[in-house]
C-alpha positions as CSV (number, residue, x, y, z in Angstrom):
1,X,159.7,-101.3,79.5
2,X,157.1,-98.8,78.3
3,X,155.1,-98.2,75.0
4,X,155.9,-96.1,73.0
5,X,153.6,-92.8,73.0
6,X,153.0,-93.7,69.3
7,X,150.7,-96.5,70.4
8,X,148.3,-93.9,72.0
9,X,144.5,-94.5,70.0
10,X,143.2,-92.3,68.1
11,X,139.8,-92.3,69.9
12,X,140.0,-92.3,73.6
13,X,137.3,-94.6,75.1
14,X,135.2,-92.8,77.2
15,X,137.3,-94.3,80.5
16,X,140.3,-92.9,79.2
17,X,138.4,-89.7,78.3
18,X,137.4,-89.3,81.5
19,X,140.4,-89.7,84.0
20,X,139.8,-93.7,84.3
21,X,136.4,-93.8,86.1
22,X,134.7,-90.7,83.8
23,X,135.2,-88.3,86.5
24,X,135.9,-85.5,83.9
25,X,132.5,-86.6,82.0
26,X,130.8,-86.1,85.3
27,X,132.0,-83.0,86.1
28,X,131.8,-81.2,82.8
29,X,127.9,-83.0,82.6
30,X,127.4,-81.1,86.1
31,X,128.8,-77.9,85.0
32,X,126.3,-77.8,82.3
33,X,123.6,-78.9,84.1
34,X,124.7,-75.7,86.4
35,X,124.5,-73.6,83.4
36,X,121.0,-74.9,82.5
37,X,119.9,-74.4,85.6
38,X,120.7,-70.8,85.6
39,X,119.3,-70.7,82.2
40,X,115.9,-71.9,83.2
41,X,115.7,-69.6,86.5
42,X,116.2,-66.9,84.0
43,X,112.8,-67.8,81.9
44,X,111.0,-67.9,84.9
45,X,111.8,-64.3,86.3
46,X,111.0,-63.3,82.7
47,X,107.0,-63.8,83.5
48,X,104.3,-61.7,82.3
49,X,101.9,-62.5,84.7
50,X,101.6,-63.2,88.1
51,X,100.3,-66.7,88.7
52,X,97.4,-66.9,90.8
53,X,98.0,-70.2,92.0
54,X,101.9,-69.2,93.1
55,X,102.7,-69.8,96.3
56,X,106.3,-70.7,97.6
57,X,105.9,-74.4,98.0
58,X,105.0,-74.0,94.0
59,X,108.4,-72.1,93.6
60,X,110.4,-75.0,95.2
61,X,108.9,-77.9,93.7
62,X,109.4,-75.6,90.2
63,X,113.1,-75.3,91.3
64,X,113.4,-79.4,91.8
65,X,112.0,-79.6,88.6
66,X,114.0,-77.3,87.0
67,X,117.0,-79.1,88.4
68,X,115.8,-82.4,87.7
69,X,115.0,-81.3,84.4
70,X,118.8,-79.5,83.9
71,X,120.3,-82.7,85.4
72,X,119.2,-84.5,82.4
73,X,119.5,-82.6,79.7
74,X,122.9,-82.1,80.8
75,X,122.9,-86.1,80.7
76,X,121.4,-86.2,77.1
77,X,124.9,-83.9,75.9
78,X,122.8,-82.2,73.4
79,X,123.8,-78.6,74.2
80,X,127.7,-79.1,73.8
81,X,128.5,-77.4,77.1
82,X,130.0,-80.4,78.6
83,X,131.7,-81.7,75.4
84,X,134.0,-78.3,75.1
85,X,134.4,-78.2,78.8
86,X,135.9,-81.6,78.5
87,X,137.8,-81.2,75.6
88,X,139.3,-77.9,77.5
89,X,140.7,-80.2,80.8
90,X,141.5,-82.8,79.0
91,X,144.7,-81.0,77.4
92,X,146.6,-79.9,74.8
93,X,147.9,-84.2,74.4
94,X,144.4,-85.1,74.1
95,X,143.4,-82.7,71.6
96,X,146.5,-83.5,69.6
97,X,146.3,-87.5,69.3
98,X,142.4,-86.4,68.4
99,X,143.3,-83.9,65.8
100,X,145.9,-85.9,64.1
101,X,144.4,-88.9,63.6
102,X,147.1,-90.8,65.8
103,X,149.5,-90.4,68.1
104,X,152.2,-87.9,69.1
105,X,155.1,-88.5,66.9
């Protein structure tokens, strides 16, 4: 027999959030790290100044960085980016039993 859908928490643990393995939390942290990426390319075309030590090695390693440094900001969830992106997949069911308090009735 099955439970009721009633029983369904109020607070999905971060498992159940994410598809069982977090595989929606990953995903909607990569899409904002994508986001910040493309943020942070756009400050660094918006330069006054030629550098006089630029060369295209420094360009890559200031692209690694930049990722590196998107990747964990993204991680951090501080923006919000991946918390409405996950909030928008995870449906119209999860953002019910989280707006009501409970379960569907």
């Amino acid at each position: 027999m099955t439970s009721p859908i009633s029983s369904v928490s109020a607070t999905p643990t971060p498992a159940a959030a994410g598809g069982g393995d977090g595989g929606l939390r990953k995903a909607a942290e990569a899409f904002e790290a994508v986001i910040l990426r493309q943020l942070m390319a756009s400050m660094r075309q918006a330069k006054l100044a030629d550098d006089i030590f630029g060369s295209s090695a420094t360009d890559n390693f200031r692209e690694m960085a930049d990722a590196r440094t998107a990747d964990s900001l993204a991680a951090m969830r501080q923006f919000g980016i991946a918390d409405m992106v996950e909030r928008q997949f995870r449906g119209p069911l999860g953002g019910l039993a989280t707006r009501s308090g409970g379960g569907v009735q």
